[in-house]
mmCIF file as Biopython writes it, N, C-alpha, C and O atoms, coordinates in Angstrom:
data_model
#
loop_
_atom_site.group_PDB
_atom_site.id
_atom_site.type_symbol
_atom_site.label_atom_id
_atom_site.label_alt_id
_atom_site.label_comp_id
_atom_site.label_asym_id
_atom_site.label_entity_id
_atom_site.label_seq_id
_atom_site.pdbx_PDB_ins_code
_atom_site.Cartn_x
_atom_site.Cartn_y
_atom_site.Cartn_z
_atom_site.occupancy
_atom_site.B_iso_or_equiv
_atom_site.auth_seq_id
_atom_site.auth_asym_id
_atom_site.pdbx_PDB_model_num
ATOM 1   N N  . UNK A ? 1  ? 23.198 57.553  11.516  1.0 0.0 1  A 1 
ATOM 2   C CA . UNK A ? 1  ? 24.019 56.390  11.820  1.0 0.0 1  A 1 
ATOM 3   C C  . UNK A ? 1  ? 23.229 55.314  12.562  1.0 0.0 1  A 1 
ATOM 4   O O  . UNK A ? 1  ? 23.471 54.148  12.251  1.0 0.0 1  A 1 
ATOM 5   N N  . UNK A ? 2  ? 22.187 55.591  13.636  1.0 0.0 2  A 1 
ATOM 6   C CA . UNK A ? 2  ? 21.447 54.791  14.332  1.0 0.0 2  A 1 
ATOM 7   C C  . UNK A ? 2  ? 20.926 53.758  13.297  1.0 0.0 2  A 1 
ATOM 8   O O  . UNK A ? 2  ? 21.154 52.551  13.372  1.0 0.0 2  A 1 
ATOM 9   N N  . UNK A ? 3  ? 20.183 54.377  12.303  1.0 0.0 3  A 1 
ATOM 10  C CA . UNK A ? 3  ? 19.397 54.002  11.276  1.0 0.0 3  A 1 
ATOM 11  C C  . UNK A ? 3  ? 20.376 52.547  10.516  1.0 0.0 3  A 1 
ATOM 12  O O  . UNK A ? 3  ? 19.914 51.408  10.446  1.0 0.0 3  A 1 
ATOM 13  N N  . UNK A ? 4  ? 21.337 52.828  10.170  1.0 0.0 4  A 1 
ATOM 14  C CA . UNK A ? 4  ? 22.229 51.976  9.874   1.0 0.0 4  A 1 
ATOM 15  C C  . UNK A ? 4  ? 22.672 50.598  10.814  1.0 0.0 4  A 1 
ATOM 16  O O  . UNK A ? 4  ? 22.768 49.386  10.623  1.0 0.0 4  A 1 
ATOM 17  N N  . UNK A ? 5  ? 22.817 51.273  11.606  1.0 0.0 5  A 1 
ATOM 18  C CA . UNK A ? 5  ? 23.152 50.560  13.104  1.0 0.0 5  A 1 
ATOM 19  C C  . UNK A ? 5  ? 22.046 49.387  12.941  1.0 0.0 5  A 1 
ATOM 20  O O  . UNK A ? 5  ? 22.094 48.211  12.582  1.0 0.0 5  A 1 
ATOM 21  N N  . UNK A ? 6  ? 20.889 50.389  13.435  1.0 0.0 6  A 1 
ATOM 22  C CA . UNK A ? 6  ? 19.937 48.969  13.294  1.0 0.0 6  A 1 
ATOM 23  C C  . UNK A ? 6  ? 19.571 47.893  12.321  1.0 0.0 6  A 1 
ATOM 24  O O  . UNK A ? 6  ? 19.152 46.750  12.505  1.0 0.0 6  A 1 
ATOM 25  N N  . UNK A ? 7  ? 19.861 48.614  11.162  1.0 0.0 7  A 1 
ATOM 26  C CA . UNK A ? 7  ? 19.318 47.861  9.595   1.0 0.0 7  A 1 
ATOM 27  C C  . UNK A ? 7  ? 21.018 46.449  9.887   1.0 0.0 7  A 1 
ATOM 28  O O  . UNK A ? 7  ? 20.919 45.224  9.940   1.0 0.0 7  A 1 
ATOM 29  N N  . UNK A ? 8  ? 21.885 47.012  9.967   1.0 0.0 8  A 1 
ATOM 30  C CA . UNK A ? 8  ? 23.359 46.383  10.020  1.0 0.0 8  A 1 
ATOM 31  C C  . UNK A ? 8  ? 22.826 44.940  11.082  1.0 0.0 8  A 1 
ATOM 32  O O  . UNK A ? 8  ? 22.740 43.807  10.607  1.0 0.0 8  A 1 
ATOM 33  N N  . UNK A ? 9  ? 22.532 45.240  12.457  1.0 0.0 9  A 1 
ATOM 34  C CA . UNK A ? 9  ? 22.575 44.475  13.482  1.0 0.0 9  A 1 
ATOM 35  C C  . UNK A ? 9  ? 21.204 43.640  13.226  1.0 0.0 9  A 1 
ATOM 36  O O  . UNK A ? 9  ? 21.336 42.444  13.487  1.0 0.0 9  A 1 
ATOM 37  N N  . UNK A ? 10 ? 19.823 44.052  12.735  1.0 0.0 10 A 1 
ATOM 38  C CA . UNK A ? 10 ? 19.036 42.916  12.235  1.0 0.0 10 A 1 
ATOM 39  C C  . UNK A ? 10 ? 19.433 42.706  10.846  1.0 0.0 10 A 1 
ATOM 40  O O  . UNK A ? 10 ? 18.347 42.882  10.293  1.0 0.0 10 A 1 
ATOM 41  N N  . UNK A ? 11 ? 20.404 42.405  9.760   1.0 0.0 11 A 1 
ATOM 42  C CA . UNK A ? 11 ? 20.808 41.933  8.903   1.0 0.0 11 A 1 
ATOM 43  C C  . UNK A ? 11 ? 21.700 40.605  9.348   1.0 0.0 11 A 1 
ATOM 44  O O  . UNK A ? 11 ? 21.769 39.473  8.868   1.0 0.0 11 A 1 
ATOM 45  N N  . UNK A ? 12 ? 22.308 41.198  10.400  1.0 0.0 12 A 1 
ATOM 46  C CA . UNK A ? 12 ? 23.885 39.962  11.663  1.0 0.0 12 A 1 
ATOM 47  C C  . UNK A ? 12 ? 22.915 39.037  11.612  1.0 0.0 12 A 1 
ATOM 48  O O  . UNK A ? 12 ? 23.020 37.958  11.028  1.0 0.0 12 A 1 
ATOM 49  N N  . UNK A ? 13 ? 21.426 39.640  12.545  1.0 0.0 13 A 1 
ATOM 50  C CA . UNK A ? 13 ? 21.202 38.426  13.068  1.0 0.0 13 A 1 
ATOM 51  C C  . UNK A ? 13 ? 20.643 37.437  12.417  1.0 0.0 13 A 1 
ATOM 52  O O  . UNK A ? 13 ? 20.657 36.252  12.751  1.0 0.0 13 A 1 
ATOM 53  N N  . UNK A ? 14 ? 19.928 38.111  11.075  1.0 0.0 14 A 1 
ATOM 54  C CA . UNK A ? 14 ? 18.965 37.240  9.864   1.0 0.0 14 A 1 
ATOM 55  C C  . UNK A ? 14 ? 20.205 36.048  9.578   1.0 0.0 14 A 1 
ATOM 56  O O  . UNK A ? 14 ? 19.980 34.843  9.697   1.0 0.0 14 A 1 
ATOM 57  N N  . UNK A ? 15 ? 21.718 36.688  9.130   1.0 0.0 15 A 1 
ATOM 58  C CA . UNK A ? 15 ? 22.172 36.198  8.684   1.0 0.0 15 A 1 
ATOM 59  C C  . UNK A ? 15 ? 22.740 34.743  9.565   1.0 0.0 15 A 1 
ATOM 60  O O  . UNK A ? 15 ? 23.018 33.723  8.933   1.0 0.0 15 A 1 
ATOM 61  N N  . UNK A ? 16 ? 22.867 34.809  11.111  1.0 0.0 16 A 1 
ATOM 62  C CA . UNK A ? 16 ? 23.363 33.681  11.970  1.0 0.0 16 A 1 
ATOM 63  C C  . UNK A ? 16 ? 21.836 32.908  11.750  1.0 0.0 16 A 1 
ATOM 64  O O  . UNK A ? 16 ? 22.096 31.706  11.805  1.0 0.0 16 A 1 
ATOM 65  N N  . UNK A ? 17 ? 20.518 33.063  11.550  1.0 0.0 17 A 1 
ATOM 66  C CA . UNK A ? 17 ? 19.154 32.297  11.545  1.0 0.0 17 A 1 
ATOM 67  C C  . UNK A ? 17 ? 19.639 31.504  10.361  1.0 0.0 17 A 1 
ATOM 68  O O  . UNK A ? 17 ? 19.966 30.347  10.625  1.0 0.0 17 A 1 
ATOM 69  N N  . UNK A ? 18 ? 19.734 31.829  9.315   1.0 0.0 18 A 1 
ATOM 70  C CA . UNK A ? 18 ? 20.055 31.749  7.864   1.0 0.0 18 A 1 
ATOM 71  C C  . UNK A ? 18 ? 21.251 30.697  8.161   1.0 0.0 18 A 1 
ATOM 72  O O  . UNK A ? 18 ? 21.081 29.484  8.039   1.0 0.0 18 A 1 
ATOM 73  N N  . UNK A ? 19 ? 22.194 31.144  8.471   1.0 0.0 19 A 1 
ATOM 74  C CA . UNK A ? 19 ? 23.332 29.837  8.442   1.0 0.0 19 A 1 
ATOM 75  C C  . UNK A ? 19 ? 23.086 28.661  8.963   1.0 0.0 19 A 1 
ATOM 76  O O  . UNK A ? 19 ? 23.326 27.555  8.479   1.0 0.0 19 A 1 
ATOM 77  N N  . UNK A ? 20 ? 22.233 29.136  10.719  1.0 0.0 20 A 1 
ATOM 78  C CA . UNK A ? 20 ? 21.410 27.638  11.444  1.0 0.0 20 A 1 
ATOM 79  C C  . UNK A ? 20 ? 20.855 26.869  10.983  1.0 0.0 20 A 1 
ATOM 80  O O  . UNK A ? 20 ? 20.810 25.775  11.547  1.0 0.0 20 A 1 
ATOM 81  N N  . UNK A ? 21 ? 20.081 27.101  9.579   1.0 0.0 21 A 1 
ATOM 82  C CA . UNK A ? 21 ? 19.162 26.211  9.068   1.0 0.0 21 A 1 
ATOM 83  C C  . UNK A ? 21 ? 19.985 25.544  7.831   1.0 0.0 21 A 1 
ATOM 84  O O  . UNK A ? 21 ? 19.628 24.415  7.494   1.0 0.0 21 A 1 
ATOM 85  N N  . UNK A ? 22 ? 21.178 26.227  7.054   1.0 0.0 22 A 1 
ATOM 86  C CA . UNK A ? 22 ? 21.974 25.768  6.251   1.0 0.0 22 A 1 
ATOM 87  C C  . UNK A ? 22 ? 22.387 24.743  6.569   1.0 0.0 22 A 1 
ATOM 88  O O  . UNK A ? 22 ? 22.198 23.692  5.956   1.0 0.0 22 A 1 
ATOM 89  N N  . UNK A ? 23 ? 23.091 24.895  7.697   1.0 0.0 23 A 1 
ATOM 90  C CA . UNK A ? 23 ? 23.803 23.519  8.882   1.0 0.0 23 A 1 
ATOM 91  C C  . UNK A ? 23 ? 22.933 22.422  9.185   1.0 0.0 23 A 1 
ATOM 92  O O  . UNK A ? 23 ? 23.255 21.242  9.048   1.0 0.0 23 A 1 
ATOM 93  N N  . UNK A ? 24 ? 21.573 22.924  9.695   1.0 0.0 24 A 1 
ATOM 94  C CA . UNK A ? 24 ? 20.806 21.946  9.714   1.0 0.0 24 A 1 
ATOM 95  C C  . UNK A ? 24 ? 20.489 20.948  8.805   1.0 0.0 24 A 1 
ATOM 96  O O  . UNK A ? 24 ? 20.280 19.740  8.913   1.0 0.0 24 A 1 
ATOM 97  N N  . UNK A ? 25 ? 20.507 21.914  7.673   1.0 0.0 25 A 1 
ATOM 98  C CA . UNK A ? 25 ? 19.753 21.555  6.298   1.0 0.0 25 A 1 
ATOM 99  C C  . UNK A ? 25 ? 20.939 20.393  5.829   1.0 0.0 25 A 1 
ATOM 100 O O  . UNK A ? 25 ? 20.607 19.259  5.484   1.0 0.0 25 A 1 
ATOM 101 N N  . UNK A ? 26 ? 22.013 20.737  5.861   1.0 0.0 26 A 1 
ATOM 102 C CA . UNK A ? 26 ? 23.510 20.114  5.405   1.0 0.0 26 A 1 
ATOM 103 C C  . UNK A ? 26 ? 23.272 18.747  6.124   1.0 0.0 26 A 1 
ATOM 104 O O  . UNK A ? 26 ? 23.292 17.714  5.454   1.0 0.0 26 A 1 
ATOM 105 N N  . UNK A ? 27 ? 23.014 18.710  7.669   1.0 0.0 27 A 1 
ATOM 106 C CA . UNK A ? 27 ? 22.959 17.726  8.148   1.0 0.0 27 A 1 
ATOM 107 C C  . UNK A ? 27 ? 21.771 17.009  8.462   1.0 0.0 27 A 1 
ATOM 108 O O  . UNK A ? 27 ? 21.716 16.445  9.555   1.0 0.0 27 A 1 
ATOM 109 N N  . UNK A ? 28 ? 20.598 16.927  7.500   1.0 0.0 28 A 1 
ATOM 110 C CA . UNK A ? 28 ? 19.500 16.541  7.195   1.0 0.0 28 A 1 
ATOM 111 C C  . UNK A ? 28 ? 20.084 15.629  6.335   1.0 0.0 28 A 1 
ATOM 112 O O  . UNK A ? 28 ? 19.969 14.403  6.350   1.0 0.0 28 A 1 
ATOM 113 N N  . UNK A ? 29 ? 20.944 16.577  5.320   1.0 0.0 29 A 1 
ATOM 114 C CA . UNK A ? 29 ? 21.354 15.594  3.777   1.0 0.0 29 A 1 
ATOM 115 C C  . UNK A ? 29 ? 22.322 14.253  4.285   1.0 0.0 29 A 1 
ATOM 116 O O  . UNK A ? 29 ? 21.941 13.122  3.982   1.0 0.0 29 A 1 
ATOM 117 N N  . UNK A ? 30 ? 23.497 14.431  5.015   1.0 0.0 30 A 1 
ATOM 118 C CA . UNK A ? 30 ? 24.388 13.720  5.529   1.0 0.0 30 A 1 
ATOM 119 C C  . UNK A ? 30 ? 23.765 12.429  6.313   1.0 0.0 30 A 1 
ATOM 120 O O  . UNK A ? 30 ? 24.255 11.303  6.396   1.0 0.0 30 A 1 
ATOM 121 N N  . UNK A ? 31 ? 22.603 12.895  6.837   1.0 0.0 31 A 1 
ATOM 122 C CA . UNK A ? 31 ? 21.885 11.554  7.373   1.0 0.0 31 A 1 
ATOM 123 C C  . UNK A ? 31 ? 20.939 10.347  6.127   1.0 0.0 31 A 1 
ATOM 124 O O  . UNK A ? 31 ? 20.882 9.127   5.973   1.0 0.0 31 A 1 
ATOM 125 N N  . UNK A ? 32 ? 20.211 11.806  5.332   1.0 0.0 32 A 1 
ATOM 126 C CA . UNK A ? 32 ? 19.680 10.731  4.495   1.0 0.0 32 A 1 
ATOM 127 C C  . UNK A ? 32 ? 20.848 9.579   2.826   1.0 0.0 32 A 1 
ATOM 128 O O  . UNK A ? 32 ? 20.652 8.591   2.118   1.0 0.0 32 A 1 
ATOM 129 N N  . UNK A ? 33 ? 21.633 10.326  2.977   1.0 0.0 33 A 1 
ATOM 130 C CA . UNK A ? 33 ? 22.764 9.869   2.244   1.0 0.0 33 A 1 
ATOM 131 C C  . UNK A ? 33 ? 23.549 8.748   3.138   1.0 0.0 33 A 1 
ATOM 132 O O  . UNK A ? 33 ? 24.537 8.092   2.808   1.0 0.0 33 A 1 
ATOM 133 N N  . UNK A ? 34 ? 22.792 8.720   4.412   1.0 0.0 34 A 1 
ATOM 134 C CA . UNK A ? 34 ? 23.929 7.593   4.946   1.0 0.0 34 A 1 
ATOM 135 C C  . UNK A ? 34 ? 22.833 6.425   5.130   1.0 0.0 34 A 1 
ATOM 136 O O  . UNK A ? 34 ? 23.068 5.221   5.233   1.0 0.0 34 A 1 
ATOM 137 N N  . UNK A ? 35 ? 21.430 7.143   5.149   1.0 0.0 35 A 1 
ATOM 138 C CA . UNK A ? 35 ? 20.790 5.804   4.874   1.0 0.0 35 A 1 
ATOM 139 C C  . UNK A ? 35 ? 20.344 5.324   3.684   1.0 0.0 35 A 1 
ATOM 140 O O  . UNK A ? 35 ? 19.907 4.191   3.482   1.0 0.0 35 A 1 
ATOM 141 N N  . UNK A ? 36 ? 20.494 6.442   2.693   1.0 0.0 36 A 1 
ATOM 142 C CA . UNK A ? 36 ? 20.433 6.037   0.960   1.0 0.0 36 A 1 
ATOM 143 C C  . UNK A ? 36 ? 21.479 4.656   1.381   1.0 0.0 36 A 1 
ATOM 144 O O  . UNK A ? 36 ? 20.971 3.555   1.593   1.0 0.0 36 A 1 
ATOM 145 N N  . UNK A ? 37 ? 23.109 4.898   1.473   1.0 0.0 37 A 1 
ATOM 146 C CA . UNK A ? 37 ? 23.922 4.222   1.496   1.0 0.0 37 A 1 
ATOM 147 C C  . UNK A ? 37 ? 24.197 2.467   2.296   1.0 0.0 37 A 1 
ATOM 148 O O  . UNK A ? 37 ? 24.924 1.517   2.008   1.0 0.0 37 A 1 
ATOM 149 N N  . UNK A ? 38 ? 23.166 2.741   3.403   1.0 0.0 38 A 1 
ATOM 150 C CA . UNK A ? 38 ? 22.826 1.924   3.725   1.0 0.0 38 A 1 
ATOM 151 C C  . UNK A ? 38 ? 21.952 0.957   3.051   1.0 0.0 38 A 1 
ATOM 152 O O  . UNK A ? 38 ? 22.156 -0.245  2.881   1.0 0.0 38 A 1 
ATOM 153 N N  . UNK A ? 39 ? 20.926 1.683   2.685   1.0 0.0 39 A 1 
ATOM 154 C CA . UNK A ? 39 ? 19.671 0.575   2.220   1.0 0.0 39 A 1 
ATOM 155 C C  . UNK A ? 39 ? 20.102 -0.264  1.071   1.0 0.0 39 A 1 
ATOM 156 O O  . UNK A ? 39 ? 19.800 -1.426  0.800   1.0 0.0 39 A 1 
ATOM 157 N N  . UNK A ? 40 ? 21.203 0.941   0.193   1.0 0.0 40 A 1 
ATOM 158 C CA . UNK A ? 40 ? 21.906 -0.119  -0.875  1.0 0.0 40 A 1 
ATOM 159 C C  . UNK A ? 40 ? 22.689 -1.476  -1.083  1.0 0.0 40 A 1 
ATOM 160 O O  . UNK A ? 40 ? 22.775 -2.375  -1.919  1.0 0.0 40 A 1 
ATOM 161 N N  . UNK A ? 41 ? 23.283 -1.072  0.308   1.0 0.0 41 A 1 
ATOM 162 C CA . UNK A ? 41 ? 24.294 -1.917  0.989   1.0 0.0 41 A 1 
ATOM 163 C C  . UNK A ? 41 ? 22.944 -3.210  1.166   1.0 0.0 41 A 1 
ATOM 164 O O  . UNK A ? 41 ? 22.657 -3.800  0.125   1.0 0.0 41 A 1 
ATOM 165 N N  . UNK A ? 42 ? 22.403 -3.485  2.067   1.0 0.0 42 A 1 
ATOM 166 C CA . UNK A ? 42 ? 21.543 -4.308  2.157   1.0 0.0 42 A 1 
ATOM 167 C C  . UNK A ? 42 ? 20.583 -4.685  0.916   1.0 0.0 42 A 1 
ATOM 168 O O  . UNK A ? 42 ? 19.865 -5.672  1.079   1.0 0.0 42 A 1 
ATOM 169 N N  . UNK A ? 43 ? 20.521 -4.143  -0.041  1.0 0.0 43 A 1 
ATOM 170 C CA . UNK A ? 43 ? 19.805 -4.070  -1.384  1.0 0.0 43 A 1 
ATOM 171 C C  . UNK A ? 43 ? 20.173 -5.006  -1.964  1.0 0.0 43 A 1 
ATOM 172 O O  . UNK A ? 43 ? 19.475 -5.974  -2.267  1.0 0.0 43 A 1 
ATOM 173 N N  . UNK A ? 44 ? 21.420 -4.837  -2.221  1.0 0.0 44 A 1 
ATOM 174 C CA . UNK A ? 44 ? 23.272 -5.422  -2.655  1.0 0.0 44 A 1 
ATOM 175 C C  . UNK A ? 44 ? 22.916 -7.052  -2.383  1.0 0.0 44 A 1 
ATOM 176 O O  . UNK A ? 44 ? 22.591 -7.973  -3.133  1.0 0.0 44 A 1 
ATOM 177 N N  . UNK A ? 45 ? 23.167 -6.927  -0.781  1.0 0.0 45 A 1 
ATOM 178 C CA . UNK A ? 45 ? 23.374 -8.373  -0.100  1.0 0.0 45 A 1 
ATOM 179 C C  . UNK A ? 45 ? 22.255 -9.356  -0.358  1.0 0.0 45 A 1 
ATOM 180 O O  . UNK A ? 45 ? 22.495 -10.564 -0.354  1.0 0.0 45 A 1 
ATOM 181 N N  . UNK A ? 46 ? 20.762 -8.776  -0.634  1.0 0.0 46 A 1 
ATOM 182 C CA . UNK A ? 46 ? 19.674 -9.700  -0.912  1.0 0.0 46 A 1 
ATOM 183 C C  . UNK A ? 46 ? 19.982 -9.897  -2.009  1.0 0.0 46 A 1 
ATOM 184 O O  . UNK A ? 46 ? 20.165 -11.109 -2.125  1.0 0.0 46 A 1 
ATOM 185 N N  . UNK A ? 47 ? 20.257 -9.090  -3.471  1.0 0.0 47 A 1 
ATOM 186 C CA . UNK A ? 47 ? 20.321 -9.329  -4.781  1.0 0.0 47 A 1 
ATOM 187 C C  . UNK A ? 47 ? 21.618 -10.582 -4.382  1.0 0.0 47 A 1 
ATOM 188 O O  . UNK A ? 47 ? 21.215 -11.720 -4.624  1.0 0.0 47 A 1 
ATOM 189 N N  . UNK A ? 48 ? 22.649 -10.540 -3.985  1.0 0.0 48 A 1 
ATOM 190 C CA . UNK A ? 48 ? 23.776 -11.338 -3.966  1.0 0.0 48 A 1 
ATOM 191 C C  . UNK A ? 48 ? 23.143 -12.530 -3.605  1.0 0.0 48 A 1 
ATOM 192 O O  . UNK A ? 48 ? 23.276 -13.341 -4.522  1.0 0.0 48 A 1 
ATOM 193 N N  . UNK A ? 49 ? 22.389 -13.076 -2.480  1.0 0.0 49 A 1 
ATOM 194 C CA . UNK A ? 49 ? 21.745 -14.256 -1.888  1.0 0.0 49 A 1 
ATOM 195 C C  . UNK A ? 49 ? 20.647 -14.416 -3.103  1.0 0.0 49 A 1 
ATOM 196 O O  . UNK A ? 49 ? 20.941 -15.344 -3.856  1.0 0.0 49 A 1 
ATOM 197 N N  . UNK A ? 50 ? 19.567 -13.784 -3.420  1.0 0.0 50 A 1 
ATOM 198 C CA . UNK A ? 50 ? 18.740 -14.365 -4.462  1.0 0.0 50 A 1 
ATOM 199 C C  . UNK A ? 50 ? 19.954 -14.736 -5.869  1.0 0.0 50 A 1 
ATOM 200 O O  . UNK A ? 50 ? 19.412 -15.160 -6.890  1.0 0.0 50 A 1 
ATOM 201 N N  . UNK A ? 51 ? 20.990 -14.634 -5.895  1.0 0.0 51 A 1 
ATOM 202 C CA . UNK A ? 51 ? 21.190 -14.938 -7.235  1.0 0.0 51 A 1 
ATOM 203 C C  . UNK A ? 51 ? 22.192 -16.161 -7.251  1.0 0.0 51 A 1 
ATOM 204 O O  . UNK A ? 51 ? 22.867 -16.567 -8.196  1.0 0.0 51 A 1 
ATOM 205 N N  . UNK A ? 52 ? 22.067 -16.900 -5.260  1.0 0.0 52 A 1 
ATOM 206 C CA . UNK A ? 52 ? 22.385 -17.583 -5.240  1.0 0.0 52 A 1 
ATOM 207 C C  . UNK A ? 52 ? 21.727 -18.887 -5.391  1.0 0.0 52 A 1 
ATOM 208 O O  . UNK A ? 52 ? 22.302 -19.943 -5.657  1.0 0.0 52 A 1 
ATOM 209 N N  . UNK A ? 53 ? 20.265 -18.691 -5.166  1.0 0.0 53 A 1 
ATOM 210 C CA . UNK A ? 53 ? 19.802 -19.402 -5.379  1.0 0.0 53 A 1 
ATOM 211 C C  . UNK A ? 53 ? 19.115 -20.303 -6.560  1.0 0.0 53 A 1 
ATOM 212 O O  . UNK A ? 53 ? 18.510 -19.645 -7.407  1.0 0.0 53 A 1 
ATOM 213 N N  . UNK A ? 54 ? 19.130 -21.600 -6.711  1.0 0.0 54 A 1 
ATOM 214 C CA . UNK A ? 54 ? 19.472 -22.577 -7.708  1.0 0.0 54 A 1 
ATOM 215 C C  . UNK A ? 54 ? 18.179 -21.876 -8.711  1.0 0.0 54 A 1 
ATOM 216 O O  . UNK A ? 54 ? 17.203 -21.208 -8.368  1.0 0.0 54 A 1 
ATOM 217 N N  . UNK A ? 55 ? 18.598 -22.303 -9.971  1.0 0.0 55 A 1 
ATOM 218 C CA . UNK A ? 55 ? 17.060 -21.763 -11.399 1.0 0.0 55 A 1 
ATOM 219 C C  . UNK A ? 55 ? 16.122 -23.252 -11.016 1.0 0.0 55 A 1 
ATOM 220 O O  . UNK A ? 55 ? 14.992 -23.059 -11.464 1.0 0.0 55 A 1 
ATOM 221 N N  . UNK A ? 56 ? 16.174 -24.154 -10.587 1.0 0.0 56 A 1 
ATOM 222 C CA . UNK A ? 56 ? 15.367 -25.270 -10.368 1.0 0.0 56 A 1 
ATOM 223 C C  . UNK A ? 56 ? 14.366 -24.416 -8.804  1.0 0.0 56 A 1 
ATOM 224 O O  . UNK A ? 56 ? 13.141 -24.294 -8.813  1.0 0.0 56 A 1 
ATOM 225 N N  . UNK A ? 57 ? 14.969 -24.104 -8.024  1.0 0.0 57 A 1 
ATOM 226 C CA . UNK A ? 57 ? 14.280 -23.212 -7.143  1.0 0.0 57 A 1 
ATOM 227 C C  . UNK A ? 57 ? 13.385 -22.321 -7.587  1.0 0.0 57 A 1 
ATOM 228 O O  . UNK A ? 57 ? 12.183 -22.405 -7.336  1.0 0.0 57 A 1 
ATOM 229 N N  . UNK A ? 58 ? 13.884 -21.464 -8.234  1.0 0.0 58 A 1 
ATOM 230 C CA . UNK A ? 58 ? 13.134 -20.206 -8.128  1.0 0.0 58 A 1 
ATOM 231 C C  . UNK A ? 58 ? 12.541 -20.598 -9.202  1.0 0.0 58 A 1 
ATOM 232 O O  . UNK A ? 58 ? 11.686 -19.722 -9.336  1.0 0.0 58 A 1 
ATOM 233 N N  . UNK A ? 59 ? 12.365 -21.580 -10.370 1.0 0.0 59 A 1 
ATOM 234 C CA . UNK A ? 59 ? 11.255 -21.399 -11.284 1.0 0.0 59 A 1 
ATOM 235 C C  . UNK A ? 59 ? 10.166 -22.363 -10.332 1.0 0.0 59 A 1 
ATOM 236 O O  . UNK A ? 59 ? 9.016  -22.031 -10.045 1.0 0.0 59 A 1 
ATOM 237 N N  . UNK A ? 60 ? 10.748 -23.443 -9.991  1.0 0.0 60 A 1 
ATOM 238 C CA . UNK A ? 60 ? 9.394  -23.504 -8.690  1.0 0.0 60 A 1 
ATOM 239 C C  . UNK A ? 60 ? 8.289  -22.637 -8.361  1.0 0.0 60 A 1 
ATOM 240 O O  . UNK A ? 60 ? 7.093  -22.584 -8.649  1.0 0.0 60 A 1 
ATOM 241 N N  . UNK A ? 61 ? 9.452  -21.690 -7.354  1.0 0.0 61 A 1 
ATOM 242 C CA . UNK A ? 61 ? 8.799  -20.658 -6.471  1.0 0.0 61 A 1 
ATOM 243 C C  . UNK A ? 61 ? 7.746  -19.509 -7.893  1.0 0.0 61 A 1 
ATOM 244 O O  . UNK A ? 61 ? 6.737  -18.827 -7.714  1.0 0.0 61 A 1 
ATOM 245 N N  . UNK A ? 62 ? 8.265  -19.661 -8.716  1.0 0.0 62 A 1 
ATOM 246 C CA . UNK A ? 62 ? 7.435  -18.975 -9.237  1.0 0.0 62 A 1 
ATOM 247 C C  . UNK A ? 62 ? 6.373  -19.361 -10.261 1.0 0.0 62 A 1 
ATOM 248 O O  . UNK A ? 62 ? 5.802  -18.646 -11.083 1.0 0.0 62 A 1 
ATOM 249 N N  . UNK A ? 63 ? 6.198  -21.168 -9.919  1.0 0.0 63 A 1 
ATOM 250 C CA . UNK A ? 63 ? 5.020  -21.484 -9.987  1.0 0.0 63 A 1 
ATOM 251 C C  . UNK A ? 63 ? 3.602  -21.205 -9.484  1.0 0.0 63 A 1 
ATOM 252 O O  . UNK A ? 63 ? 2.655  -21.870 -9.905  1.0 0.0 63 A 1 
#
C-alpha cells in the first residue's frame, strides 16, 4: 500500500505543477489576444485616416 501511496501522492503533485502552467499558459494567450486586438484596433484607425486622405496628396507623396 505504501508503494501506492507514494506513486498516488507524487502523481497529486505532478498533476497541481501541470495545471500551474496550463493557467499560466491560458493567461499568456488572454494577454497576447488582447494585444493582437489591440494593435488591430489601431491598424483600423490609421487605414481609416490614410484613406482619408485626398488621391491629389498621396500621388504626390508618392512621387
Amino acid at each position: 500500500m505504501k508503494k501506492y501511496k507514494v506513486t498516488i501522492t507524487d502523481l497529486l503533485e505532478e498533476n497541481k505543477k501541470l495545471e500551474a502552467r496550463a493557467k499560466a499558459s491560458d493567461k499568456g494567450k488572454m494577454q497576447d489576444t488582447m494585444e493582437r486586438a489591440k494593435l488591430e484596433s489601431e491598424l483600423h484607425n490609421i487605414q481609416r485616416l490614410v484613406e482619408r486622405i485626398s488621391p491629389d496628396v498621396l500621388a504626390e507623396l508618392k512621387q
